[in-house]
N, C-alpha and C positions, 0 to 999 in steps of 0.2 A: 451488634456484631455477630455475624455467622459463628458458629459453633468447629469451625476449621481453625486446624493445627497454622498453617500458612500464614493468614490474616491477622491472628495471636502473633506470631513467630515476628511477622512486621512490625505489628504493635509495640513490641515488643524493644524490638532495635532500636526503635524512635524515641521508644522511652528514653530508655537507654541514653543516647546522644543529648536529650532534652536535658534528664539529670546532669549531666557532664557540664551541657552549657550553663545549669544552674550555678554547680560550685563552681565554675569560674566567675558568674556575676555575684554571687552572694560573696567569695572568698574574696573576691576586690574589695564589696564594700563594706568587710566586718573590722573590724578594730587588729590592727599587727600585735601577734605576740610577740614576747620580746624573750624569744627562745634561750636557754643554757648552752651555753657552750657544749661541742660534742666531748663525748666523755670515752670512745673507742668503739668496740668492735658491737659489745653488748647495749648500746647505747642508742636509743630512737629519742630521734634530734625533735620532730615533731610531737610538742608537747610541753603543756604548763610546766613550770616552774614549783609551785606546787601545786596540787590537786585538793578543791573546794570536794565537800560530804556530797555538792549535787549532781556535780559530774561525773562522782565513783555511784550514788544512786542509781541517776537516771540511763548511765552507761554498764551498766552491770544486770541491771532489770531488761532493760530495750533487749540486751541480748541473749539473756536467760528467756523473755520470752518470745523470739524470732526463734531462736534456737527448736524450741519445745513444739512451736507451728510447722516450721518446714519438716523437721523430721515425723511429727505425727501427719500432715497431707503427704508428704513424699514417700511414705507406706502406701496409706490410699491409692498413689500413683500410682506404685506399683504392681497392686494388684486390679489394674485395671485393664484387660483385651487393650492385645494390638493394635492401632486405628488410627486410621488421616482426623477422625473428629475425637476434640477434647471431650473427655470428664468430668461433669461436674467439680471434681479432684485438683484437677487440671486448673481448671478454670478459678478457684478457690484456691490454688498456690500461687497462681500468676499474680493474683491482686494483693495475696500476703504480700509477695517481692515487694510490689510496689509500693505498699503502707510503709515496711519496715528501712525502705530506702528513703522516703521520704521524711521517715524519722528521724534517720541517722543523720541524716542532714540538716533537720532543726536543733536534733540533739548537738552535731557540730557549734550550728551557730552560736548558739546561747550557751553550752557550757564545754563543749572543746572535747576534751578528753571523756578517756572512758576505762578500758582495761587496762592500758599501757602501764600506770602505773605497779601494777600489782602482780602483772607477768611478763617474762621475757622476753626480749625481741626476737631471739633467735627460734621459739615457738613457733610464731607464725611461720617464721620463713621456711623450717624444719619440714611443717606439715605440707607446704607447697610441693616439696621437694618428695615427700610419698604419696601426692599425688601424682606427681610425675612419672614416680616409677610404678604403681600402681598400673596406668596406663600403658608402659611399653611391655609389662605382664601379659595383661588381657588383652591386647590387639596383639600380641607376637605371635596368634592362630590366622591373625588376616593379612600381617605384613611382612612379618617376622622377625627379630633384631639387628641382623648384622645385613646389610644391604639388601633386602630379602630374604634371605635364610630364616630359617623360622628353628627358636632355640628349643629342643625336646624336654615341654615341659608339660608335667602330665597335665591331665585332662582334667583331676580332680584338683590339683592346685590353681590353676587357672579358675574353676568354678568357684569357688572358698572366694578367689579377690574378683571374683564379679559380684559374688554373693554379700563382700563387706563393703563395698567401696561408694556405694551410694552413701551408706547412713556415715561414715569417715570423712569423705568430700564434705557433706554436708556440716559436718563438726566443724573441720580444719576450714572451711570458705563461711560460716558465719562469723568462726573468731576471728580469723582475719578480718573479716568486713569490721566489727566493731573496735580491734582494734587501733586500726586506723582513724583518723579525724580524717571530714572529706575534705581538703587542703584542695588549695589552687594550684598547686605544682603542676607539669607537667609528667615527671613523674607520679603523682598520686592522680591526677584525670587517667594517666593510660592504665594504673595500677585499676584504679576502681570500674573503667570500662570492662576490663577485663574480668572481676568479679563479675558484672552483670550477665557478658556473657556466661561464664557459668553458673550461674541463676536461672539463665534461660536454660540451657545441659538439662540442670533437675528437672523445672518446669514442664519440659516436651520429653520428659523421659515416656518409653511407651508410644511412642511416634518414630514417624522416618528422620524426623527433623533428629531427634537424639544421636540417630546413628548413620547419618549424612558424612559422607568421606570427607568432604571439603570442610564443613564447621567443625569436625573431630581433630581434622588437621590443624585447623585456624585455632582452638581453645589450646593445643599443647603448643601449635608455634608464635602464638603471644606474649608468652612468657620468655622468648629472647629479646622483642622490642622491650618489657615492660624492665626487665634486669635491665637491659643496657641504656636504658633513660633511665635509670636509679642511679647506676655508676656512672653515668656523666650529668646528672643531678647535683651528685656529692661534689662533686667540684665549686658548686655556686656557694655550698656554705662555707664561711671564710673561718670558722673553728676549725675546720675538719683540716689534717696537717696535709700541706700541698707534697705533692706530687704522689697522692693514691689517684691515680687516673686509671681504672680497674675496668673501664666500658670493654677494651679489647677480649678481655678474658670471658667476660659475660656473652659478647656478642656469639664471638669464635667460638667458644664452649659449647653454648647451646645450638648455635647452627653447626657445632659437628651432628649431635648429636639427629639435629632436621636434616642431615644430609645422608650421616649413617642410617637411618630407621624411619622417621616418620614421614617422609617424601615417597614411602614405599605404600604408602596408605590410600595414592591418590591415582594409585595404576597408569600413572605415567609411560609414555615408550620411550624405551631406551634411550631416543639419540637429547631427549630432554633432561631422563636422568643427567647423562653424560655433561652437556649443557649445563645444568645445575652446578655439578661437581664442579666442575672447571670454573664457574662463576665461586664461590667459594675460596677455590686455592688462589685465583690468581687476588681476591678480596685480601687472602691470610697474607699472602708475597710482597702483597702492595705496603701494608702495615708493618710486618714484620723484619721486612727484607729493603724496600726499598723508603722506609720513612715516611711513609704517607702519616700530616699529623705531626709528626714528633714524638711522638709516643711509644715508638715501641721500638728494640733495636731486637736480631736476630738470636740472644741469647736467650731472651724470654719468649721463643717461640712456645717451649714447652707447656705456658700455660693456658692452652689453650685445651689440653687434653685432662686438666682438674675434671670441668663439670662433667663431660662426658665419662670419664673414670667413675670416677663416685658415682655416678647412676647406674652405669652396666653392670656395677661393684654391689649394688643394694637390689638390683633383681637378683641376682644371686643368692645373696643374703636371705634376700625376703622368699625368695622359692625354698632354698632349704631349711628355713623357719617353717612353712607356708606346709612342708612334708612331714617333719619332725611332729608337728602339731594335729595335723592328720593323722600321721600314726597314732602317736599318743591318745588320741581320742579314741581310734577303731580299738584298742588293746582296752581301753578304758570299758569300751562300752561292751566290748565279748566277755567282761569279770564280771557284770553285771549281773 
């Protein structure tokens, strides 16, 4: 294989798609757990009943050491020149991915579980959610936040969350991978594609492909398909108490947010902005307003404005943390 970023990049997708078709053939033919009833908010449904010494072992280790490989290559990455061709670095992260996926996936098979038991569900989900905002931080210099506007924030707190946010991602997207079991769900195949692409993110960090408008867009506007097949996922499990039918909120939520900001990424002109937008309200009207579904009537339009709240609410947060922290360092480091 050529030494080009591209030809990886494809490889790479394919992987990708292969794994996916794997755990849908492998999670057919593996024996049904015969799962716990959900137990509420704190509670992930997928997983033993109780958890054998070899599944907290081998799912504890597999991730202590993937964890330890991507971040020591994804240094190396780092410090490697700009360039259409890979790095030996590169080239030696791309095949880690692919060892440690293919782990995960035996590890699946034969013993299921892994961290779950031992940490909270809402962790994973937490850290997804600072990566997100992470993201509309550092690209609000190329997009800006509020329909283009670009929010005045300085120059050194922006660098500080370019400067963490590789070795972070990398924490918060291996624990999530581990833990997860790779499950035949629909939900867990779009969940775990979606890992891979950010797999690939690290991977071609140091290339174009990293900083390609179109895949930068696609890696943050994934995660409204991937929410909103969770919450109409939860519907199938028959523990889970009927009528938490929660897709609208996930959907509308995060596609404000791709409406407000990240559509702004892809230099669009105008009359498709506009296009877009209007594809959206009349999406919320149809739902909200006129019943489409059954799911939704006009008094719970409002939640629709949660997720996007909470994230515009935590770049805030995180900026004036992100300053405080700055200062305190520079005052720290003039006592010296």
């Amino acid at each position: 294989m050529k030494n080009n970023s591209k030809i990886y990049f494809i490889a790479w997708l394919v992987f990708s798609v292969l794994m996916i078709l794997a755990m849908m053939l492998i999670g057919e033919a593996r024996n049904q757990i015969a799962f716990l009833p959900d137990q509420g908010f704190n509670w992930y449904y997928w997983q033993l009943p109780q958890i054998d010494n070899i599944s907290r072992i081998t799912g504890w280790s597999f991730f202590i050491l993937h964890l330890i490989t991507t971040l020591f290559l994804a240094r190396k990455v780092g410090k490697v020149p700009f360039s259409e061709k890979l790095s030996k670095w590169h080239i030696a992260l791309f095949f880690s991915q692919v060892f440690f996926i293919i782990l995960h996936l035996v590890q699946t098979t034969f013993w299921y579980d892994s961290l779950v038991h031992d940490t909270p569900v809402w962790l994973s989900q937490f850290s997804v959610i600072i990566m997100l905002v992470m993201m509309l931080i550092i690209l609000n210099q190329k997009r800006g936040l509020f329909f283009g506007k670009k929010l005045p924030i300085p120059q050194s707190v922006t660098k500080f969350f370019i400067d963490i946010h590789a070795p972070y991602i990398i924490v918060a997207l291996v624990f999530t991978f581990w833990y997860h079991p790779m499950e035949n769900t629909y939900g867990h195949l779009i969940g775990f594609f979606y890992m891979f692409m950010l797999f690939g993110q690290i991977i071609f960090a140091s290339t174009k492909i990293h900083f390609n408008r179109i895949w930068v867009f696609l890696l943050e506007f994934t995660v409204l398909i991937h929410g909103t097949a969770i919450a109409l996922q939860s519907k199938t499990i028959p523990s889970i108490t009927p009528g938490k039918d929660m897709w609208p909120m996930f959907a509308f939520g995060f596609g404000a947010i791709a409406i407000i900001t990240q559509i702004y990424l892809l230099k669009l002109p105008k009359w498709a902005l506009i296009l877009l937008n209007l594809v959206y309200l009349s999406a919320v009207i149809l739902v909200y307003i006129g019943g489409v579904f059954s799911v939704r009537v006009f008094s719970q339009i409002g939640e629709i404005t949660y997720i996007p709240f909470i994230e515009y609410l935590l770049v805030g947060v995180f900026v004036l943390l992100a300053l405080l922290y700055l200062k305190l360092k520079g005052k720290f480091a003039k006592n010296q």
